[in-house]
N, C-alpha and C positions, 0 to 999 in steps of 0.2 A: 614601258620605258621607265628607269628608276628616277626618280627624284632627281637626284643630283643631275641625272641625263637630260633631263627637260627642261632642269633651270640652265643649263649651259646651251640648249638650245633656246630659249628664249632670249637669251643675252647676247649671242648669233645675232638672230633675228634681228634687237634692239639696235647693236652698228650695222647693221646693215641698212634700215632703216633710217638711220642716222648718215651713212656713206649716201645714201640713193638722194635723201631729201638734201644732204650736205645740209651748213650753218648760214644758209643766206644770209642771216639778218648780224652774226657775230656777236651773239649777246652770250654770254657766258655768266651765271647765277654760282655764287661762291656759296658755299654750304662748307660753315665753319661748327662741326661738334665732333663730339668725344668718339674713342675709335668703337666699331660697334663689327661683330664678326661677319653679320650680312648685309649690311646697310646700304654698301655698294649697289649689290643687286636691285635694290630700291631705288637708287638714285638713278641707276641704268635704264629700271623698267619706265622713272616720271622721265629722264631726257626724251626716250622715244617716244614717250607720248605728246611733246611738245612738238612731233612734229618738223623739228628743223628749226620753231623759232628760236628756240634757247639750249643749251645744254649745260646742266648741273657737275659741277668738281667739286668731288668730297675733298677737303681739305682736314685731317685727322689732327684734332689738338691733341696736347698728352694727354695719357691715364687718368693723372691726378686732378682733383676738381679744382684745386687751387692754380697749378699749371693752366687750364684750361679758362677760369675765369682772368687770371694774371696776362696771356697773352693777346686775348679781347678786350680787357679794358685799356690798354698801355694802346691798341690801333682805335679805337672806337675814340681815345681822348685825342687822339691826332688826325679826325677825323678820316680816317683813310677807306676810300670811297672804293676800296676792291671788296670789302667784308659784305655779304649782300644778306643771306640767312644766319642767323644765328642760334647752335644752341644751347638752349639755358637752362644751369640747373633750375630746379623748383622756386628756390632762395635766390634766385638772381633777380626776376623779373622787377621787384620794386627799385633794386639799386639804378638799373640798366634803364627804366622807366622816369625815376626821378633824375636821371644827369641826362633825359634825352638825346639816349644813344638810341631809342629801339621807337617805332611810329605806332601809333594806334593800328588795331583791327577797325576797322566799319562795314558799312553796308552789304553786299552780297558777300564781301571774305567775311566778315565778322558770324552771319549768318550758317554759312559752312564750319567755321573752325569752330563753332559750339553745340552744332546737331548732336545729340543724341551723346552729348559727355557727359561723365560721371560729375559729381558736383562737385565731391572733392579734390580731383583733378582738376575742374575747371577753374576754384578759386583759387589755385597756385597763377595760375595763366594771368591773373586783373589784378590791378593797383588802381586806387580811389575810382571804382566804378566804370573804367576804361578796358578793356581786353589789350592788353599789349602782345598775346603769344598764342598759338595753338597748340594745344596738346599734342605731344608725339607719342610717349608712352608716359604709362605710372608703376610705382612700385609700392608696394609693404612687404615687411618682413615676416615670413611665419618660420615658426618651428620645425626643423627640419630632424628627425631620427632612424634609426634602424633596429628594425624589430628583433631584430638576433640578439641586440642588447637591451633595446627596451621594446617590450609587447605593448604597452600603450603609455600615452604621450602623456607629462604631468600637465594637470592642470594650472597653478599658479607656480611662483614662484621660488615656494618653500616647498613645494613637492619637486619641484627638477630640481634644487639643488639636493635635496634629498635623496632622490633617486642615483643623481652622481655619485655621491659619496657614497652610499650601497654597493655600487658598482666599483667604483675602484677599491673598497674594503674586500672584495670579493675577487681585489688580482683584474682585473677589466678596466680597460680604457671607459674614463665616466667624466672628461672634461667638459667643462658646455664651453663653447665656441662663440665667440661673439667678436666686435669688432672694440676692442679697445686704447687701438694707438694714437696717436698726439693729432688727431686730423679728423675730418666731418664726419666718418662713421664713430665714432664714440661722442659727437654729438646729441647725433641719431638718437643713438642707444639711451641717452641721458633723455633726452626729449620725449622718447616715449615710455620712461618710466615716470617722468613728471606727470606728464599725461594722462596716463594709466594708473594714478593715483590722484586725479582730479585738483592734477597745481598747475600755475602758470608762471612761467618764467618771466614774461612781460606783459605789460596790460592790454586787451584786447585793440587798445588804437596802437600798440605800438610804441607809445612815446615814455613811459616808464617802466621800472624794474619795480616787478612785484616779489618773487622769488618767495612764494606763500607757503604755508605746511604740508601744500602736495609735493613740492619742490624738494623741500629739507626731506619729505616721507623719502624722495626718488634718491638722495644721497644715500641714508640709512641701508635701501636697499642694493645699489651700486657697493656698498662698503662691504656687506654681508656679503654677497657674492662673491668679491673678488679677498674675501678672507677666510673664506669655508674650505681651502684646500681642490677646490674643484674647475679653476684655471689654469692653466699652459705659463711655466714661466714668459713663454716669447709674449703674453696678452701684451706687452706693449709697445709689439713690432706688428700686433694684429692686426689686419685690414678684411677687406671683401674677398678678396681671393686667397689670402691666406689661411683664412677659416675652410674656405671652399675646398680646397686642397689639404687641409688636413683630414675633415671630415674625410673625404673619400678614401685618405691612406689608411683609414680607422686608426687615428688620432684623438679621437672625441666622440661621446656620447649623444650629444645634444646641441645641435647648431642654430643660433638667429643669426638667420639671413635672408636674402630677396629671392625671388622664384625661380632665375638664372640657374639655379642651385640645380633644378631638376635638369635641363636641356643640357647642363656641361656635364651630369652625371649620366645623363644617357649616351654622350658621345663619348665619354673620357672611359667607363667603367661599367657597358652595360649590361653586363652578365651579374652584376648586385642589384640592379634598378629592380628588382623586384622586390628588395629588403626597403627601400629608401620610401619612408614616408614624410608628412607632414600634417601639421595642425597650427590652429590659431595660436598665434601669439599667447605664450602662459600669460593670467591674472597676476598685477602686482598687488592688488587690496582684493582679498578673497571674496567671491562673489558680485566680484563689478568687472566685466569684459574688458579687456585690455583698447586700449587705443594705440594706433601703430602708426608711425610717424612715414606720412606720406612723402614717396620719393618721383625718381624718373627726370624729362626733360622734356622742354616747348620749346618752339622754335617761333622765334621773333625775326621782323625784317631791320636791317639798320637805317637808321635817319641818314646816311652817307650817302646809301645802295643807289648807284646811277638808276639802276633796272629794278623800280619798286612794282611794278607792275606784277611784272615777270617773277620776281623774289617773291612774292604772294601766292603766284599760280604756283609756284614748284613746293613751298611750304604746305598749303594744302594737302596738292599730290606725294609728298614725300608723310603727311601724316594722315593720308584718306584712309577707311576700314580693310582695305585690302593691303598695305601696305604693313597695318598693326597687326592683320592676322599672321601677315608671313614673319615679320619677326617676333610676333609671342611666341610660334610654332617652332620658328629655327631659331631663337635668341635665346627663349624666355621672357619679353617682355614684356609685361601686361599691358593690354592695350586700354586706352581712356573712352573708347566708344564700346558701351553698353553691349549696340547689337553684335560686335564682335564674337561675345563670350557665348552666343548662342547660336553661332554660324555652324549649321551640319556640314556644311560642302567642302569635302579633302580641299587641300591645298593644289594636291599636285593629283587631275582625275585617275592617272594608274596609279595612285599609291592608298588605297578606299581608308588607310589607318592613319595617315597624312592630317585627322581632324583636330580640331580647339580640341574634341573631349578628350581622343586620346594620346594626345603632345601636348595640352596644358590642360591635364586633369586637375591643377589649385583651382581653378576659377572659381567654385563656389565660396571657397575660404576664403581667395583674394577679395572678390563681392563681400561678401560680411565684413572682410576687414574695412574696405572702404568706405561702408557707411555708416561708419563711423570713425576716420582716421584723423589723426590729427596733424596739423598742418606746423611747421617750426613757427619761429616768430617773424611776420612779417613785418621787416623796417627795409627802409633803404640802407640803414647801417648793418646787416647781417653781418657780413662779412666780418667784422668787428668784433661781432660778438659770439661769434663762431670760434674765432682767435682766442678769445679771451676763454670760453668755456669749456674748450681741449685743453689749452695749457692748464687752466685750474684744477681739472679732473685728472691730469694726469702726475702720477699714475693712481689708478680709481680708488687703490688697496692703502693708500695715506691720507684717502680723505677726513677729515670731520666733521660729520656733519652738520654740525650748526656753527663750528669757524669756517668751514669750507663756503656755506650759505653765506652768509655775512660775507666774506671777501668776493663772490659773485654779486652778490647787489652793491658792492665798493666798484669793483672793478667794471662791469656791465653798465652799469649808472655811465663812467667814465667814456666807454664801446660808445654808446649813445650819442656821446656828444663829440666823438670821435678825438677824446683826449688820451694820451701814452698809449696809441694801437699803431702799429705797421699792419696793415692788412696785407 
């Protein structure tokens, strides 16, 4: 039976299950995150495992992270006791934690929502030493190209912009792709060049603006970039799926972006998924491994949630390893439990090609990246300074970079203390 045939029977199965046992008890578990293409099926597969006690409603915030944090904190500060799960970007958990919207993990949940997690995923999840969330998925970005234009991947920096410029001197699309519009992927992007040149934007508590010579190196490079002729004029209408979608119309040579990359280019265009590779994140200071700024989403329960019980069993189950496997598989998204990435057993037992290895063949890169990935700045004011360091950067190609530096430690100082910011 194909795939798609046996998840439509399973999800049969699941109301039916659901019809036979009925909702005795009328508890109803609100699952408020971003829209996600199979997630449903996950939410379908945890209600029927509840049995009849409870049954989960995906409730789909918008696209945009800022929509999505905008409409949860406007209900979470009017305490509105329908919100029961939450999901949260990586950078939310200290905000959501310090204004006690979201309750601690403990004892046997606590236990569960950190077996066998990656570390780096795991310390998005805590704020001062508490678990507030469990991992659902993680992300980094790696290098995505196509061998028809380039036969092998640069290694740093100055060799892909190089290689670009080769390539379009030579009549060929040689753009590199990246996410550079007024919004949190050009954060990203800025973050893990900081990173990746061993600066820090703020001091490891959090509570000041350091903004040190790896910072100012990561402007210099930002600037170089997006002035070497090897950007899209659109770079500043650029997002995640706008890269994604050009790559694939061969628009570009050379894409940073998240692993999703491969699962939509399998479905969208799969008679090239042969050409379509990828590699680690290029070096920004030659011969020191890039660090890639860790992404994804945790799911927290709300302090409101009449049904805390219940909001924990289904958070769990909507992020246990069987769940991460089937959307790595059919999403792309890199799951945060370890023994995922070594599960041999097809997804679906008539489809034997249905595997981690061969529908998310990154996982070794993804592993390398994440140990050693580097995490944004955790404050409870992120948000702030989120704000603050899209609008500065934009657009990347008028930076300065040591007025550009200096006006981020004026302005950020400011984020901080949550002076002249509309988050």
């Amino acid at each position: 039976m194909p795939r798609a045939a046996t998840y439509a029977l399973v999800t049969a199965l699941a109301a039916a299950t659901l019809s036979a046992c009925g909702s005795a008890s009328g508890i109803t578990v609100n699952l408020y995150v971003s829209p996600e293409n199979n997630l449903q099926h996950v939410v379908d597969t945890c209600t029927a495992a509840a049995g009849g006690r409870y049954r989960i409603v995906y409730h789909k915030l918008p696209r945009g992270a800022d929509g999505q944090r905008e409409q949860m904190v406007r209900r979470l500060a009017a305490e509105d006791p329908s919100l029961d799960v939450l999901g949260l970007d990586v950078t939310w958990v200290p905000e959501f934690a310090e204004a006690g919207w979201v309750v601690p993990w403990t004892g046997a949940a606590e236990a569960e929502a950190t077996r066998d997690v990656l570390p780096g995923p795991l310390s998005t999840a805590r704020w001062n030493g508490k678990l507030y969330a469990a991992t659902k998925h993680t992300n980094v970005q790696l290098l995505w190209y196509d061998d028809r234009l380039t036969p092998s991947p640069p290694k740093t920096f100055d060799e892909m912009t190089a290689q670009a410029q080769a390539l379009k001197a030579a009549g060929k699309p040689g753009n590199i792709l990246f996410t550079g519009a007024q919004y949190e992927g050009l954060v990203v992007f800025y973050n893990t060049l900081v990173a990746s040149s061993g600066g820090h934007i703020l001091s490891d508590d959090g509570k000041s603006v350091l903004m040190d010579a790896g910072a100012v190196h990561a402007l210099e490079v930002l600037k170089q970039l997006t002035t070497a002729g090897v950007t899209d004029p659109s770079l500043g209408n650029s997002k995640e799926d706008e890269i994604r979608q050009a790559f694939q119309r061969g628009q570009g040579a050379l894409e940073l972006n998240w692993p999703y990359v491969y699962a939509s280019y399998a479905k969208e265009k799969p008679q090239d998924l042969a050409h379509v590779h990828w590699a680690r994140y290029p070096s920004v200071v030659p011969g020191r491994p890039s660090r890639v700024t860790i992404g994804g989403f945790n799911l927290a329960v709300s302090t409101y949630s009449p049904h805390k019980a219940e909001a924990f069993e289904a958070a769990l189950c909507l992020r246990r390893p069987a769940s991460q496997k089937y959307q790595a598989i059919e999403d792309g998204l890199a799951p945060t439990t370890r023994s995922v990435y070594d599960d041999p057993a097809p997804l679906d037992p008539a489809d034997p090609g249905s595997t981690m290895a061969a529908k998310f063949p990154m996982k070794p890169d993804i592993l390398a990246a994440l140990a050693d990935a580097a995490v944004r700045p955790l404050t409870p004011a992120y948000q702030n300074l989120s704000t603050v360091i899209s609008k500065v950067l934009s657009p990347p190609s008028a930076i300065d970079p040591p007025a550009t530096a200096q006006e981020l430690r004026e302005r950020l100082t400011d984020a901080l203390n949550s002076r002249d910011i509309i988050p």
